[in-house]
N, C-alpha and C positions, 0 to 999 in steps of 0.2 A: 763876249757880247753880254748884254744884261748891264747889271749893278755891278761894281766890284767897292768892298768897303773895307783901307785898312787904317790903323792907326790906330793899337787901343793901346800905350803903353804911357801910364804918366810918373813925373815925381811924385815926391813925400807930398809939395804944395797945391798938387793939381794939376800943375802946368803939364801937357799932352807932352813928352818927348818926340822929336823929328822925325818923320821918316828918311833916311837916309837913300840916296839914291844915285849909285857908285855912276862912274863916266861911260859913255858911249852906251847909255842906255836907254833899249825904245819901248815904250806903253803906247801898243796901238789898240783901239777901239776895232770890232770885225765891224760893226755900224757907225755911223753917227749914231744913231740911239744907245749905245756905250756909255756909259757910267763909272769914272773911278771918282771917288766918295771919301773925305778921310775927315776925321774929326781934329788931326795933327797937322802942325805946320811940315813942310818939305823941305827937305834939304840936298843942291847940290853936292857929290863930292870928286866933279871933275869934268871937265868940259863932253861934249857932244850928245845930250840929255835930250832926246825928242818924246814929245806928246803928242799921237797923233789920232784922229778922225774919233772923236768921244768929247764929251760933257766932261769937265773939272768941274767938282761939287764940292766945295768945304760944307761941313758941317759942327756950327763950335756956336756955345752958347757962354755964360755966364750962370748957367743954372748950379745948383750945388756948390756954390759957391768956386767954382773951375774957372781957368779963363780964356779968354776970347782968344780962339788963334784964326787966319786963315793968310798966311805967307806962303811964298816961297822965296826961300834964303839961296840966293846963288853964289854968293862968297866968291863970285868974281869971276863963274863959268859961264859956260853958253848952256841956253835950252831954247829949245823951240818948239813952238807950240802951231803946230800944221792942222786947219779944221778942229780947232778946240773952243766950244764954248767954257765958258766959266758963269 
């Protein structure tokens, strides 16, 4: 429940590295008022990927000269996104 914020890991050039996010894997919110927060693009790495009863919040600016992410890369898997704002 709450905020949950990951994604601090970048290249040499700024660019935020992926969260990676192995298969049959579930992020459920205990609320809807749940919060996962990342300033990184997402990355499937296998089908059966659920998100369920929580806020998706990117957070990605151009400040510092960094750049804009806010993806999720499914490279061809399933996710499902069950009671998910974004």
């Amino acid at each position: 429940s709450g905020v949950v914020t990951v994604g601090d890991r970048a290249d040499t050039n700024g660019r935020m590295l992926p969260i990676m996010i192995p298969q049959e894997t579930i992020i459920r919110g205990e609320t809807a008022e749940s919060i996962l927060c990342t300033r990184a693009p997402l990355q499937l790495e296998g089908d059966g990927v659920l998100f369920q009863n929580m806020k998706l919040q990117f957070e990605s600016s151009n400040a510092l000269g960094s750049v804009v992410h806010r993806e999720i890369f499914l490279a061809g898997h399933s996710l499902t996104l069950d009671h998910v704002g974004t």
